[in-house]
C-alpha positions as CSV (number, residue, x, y, z in Angstrom):
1,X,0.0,0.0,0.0
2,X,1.1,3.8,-0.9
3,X,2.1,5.9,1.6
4,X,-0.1,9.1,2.2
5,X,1.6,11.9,0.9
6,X,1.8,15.2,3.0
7,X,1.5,19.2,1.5
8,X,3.0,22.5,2.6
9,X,2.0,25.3,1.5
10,X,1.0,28.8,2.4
11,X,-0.5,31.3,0.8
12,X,-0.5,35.3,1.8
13,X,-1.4,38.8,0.9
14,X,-0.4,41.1,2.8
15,X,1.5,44.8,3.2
16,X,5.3,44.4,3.2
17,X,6.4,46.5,6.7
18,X,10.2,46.8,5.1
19,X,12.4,46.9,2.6
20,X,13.8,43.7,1.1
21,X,17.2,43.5,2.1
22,X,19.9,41.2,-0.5
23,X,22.7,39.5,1.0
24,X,24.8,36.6,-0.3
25,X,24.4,33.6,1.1
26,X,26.8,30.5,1.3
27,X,28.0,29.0,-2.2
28,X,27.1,32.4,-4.0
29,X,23.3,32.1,-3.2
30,X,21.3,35.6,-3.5
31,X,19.3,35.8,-0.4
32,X,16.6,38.3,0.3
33,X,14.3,38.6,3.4
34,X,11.6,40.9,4.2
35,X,8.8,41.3,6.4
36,X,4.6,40.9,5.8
37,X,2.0,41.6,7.7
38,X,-2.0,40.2,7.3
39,X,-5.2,41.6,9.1
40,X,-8.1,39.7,10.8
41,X,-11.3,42.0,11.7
42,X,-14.1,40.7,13.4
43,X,-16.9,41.4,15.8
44,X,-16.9,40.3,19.1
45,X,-20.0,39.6,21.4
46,X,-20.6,42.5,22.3
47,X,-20.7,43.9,18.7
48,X,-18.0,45.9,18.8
49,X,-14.7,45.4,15.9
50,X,-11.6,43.6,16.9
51,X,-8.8,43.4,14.3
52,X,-5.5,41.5,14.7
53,X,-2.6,41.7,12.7
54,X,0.2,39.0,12.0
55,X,3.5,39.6,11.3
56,X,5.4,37.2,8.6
57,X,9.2,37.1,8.2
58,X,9.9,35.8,3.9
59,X,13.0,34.7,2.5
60,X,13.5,34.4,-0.8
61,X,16.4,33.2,-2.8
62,X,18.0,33.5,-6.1
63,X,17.0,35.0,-9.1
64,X,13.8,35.8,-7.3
65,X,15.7,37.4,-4.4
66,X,17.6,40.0,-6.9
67,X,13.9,40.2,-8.2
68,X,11.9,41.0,-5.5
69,X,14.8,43.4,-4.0
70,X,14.6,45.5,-7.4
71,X,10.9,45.4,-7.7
72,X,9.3,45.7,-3.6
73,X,9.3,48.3,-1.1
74,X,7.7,49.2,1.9
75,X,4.1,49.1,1.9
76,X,3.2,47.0,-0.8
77,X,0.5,44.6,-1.5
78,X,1.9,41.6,-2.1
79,X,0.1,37.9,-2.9
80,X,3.4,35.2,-1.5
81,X,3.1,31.7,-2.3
82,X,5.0,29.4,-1.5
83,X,6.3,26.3,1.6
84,X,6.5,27.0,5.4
85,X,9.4,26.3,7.5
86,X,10.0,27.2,10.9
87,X,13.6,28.6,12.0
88,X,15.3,28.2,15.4
């Protein structure tokens, strides 16, 4: 019998709350990280609007890294897609 396969991935849109920042990585790898942030809104019980906001750290690497450091900025709407992975 097969065994069951597994997915990652994560869409977002969101504002970008910096500017990308390009570094080189190990073996001449363009890296590029920059920040996102989404909104929630809702109403509560008592009927009153609650909004949350979460904040998303991105990393991007080659060719797209030197592309999305000469094409974002601050502020931005952005739609990411793309794997998670958690960093220690």
């Amino acid at each position: 019998m097969a065994k069951p396969r597994s997915l990652n991935r994560v869409m977002i849109i969101g504002n970008l709350t910096r500017d990308p920042q390009l570094r080189d990585g190990k073996n001449d790898v363009k890296v590029c990280s920059f920040g996102v942030t989404t909104n929630t809104s809702w109403k509560d019980a008592g009927g009153h609007i609650q909004e949350r906001a979460e904040f998303h750290n991105v990393v991007a690497f080659n060719k797209l890294a030197e592309i999305c450091h000469q094409v974002l900025s601050v502020g931005m709407l952005v739609y990411l897609e793309g794997e998670l992975r958690t960093r220690v």
